[in-house]
N, C-alpha and C positions, 0 to 999 in steps of 0.2 A: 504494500500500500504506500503511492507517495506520501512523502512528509509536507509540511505545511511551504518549506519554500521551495520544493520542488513543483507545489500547486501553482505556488506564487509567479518562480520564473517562467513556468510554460504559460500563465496567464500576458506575462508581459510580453512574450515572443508571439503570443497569436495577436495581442494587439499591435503590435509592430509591421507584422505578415499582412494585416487585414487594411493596417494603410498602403502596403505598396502595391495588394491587390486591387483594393478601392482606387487607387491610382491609377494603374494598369486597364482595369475597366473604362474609366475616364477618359483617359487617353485615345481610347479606340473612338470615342464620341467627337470629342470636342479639341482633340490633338495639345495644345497648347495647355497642359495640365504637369505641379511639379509639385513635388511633395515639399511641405518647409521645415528648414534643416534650423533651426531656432527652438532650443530647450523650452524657452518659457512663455512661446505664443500660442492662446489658445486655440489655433485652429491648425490642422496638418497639412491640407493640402491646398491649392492656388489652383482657382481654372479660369482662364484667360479668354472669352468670346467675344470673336469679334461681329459687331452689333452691323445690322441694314445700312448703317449711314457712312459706315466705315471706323467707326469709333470701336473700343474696346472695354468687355465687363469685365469687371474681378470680381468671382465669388469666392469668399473665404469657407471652406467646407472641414468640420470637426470630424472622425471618424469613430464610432464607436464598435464594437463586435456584438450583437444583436444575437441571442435566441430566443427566449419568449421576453423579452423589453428591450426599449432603446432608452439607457440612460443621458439625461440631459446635463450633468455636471461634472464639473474639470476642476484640476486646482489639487488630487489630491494625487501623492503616490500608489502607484502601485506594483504588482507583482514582489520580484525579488528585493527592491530600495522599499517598499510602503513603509520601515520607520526612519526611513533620512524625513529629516523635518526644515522645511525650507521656509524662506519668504512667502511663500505664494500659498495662496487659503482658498478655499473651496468655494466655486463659484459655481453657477446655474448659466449656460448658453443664452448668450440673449442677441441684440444685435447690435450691440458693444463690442459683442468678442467675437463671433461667428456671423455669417449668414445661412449657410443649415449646415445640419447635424446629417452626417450621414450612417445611418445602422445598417452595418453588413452582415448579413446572415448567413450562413454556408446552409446550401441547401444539401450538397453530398462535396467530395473533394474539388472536384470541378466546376461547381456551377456555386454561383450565388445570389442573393437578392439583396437591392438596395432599397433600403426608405429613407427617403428625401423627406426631412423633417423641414421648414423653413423656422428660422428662429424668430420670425414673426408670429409663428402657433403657439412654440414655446412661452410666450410672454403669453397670450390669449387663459392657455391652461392651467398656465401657475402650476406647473406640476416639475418633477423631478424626473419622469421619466413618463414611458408610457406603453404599454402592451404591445404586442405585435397585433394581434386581433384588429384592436381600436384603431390603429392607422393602417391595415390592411390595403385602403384605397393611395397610399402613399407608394405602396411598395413598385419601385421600377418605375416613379412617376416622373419620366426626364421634366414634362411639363412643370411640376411642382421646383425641381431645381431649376431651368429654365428662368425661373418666374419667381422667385425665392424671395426675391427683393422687391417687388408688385406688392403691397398692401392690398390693393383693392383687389386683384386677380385673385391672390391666398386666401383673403377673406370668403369673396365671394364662391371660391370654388371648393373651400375647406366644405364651407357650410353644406351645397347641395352634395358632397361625398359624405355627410354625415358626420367629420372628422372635428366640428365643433357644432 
C-alpha cells in the first residue's frame, strides 16, 4: 500500500502531466498556446487568438485534474512540498487571476474531456468547486472558452444550459 507521500508525489506528477496534456490538446485548436513557466502565477497556461479584425486575445487558463469535481482554488501546496509554507494563501479563481478554469478528466489513457469553467461563473456561484454532473453542458465546450470573457454571452448561455 503506498504511503502518504508516495500518494502525495504521484498527485503532483499527474497534475503537472495534465497541464502539458491540456496544453497539447490546445495547441491542436488554436496553435499559438504555451504553458507559463512562472512559480507563482495563478494561471498555467496562455492561449493566444487571433481575433476577425486582426487583433489578438489572451486567455489566461488555470488547469485542474477533474474526476467527479473541478476544484476552483489555488494558493495552496500540494503533493510531495504540501508543508513548504510560502507567501502565497489560498485563493478562489476569479477574474483577477484567471479567465477559466480548465478541468481535465481522463476519460481512459488516451482520450480526455475538458470543462471550460469561465471565471465569470465562478464569481456567479460562490462556490469552491463544483460537480462534474452540474457542469456536464460545459464539458468540450470550445464555445464557452471561446467566449470566457463575454459577460453577456456566459450569462446568457450558462443560464439556458441550466448551468446557473
Amino acid at each position: 500500500m503506498p504511503n502518504t507521500e508516495d500518494i502525495g508525489r504521484q498527485a503532483s506528477i499527474e497534475g503537472f502531466a495534465n497541464e502539458h496534456i491540456a496544453a497539447g490538446l490546445l495547441m491542436k485548436k488554436y496553435q499559438n498556446v504555451s504553458l507559463v513557466d512562472l512559480p507563482l502565477s495563478s494561471y498555467d497556461i496562455i492561449i493566444v487568438r487571433k481575433l476577425k479584425k486582426g487583433d489578438e486575445d489572451i486567455i489566461r487558463a488555470q488547469v485542474k485534474t477533474a474526476r467527479t469535481s473541478v476544484s476552483f482554488t489555488g494558493g495552496t501546496r500540494g503533493g510531495v512540498d504540501r508543508e513548504y509554507k510560502s507567501g502565497v494563501k489560498t485563493y478562489t479563481q476569479s477574474t483577477k487571476t484567471s479567465d477559466v478554469v480548465i478541468g481535465l478528466k481522463p476519460v481512459d489513457e488516451k482520450t480526455f474531456d475538458m470543462y471550460f469553467i469561465p471565471t465569470l461563473l465562478i464569481a456567479v456561484w460562490g462556490t469552491k468547486s463544483k460537480g462534474l454532473g452540474t457542469i456536464e453542458p460545459l464539458k468540450n465546450n470550445y464555445d464557452f472558452l471561446d467566449n470566457c470573457k463575454d459577460r453577456n454571452y456566459i450569462m446568457r448561455t450558462a443560464k439556458e444550459l441550466g448551468v446557473i
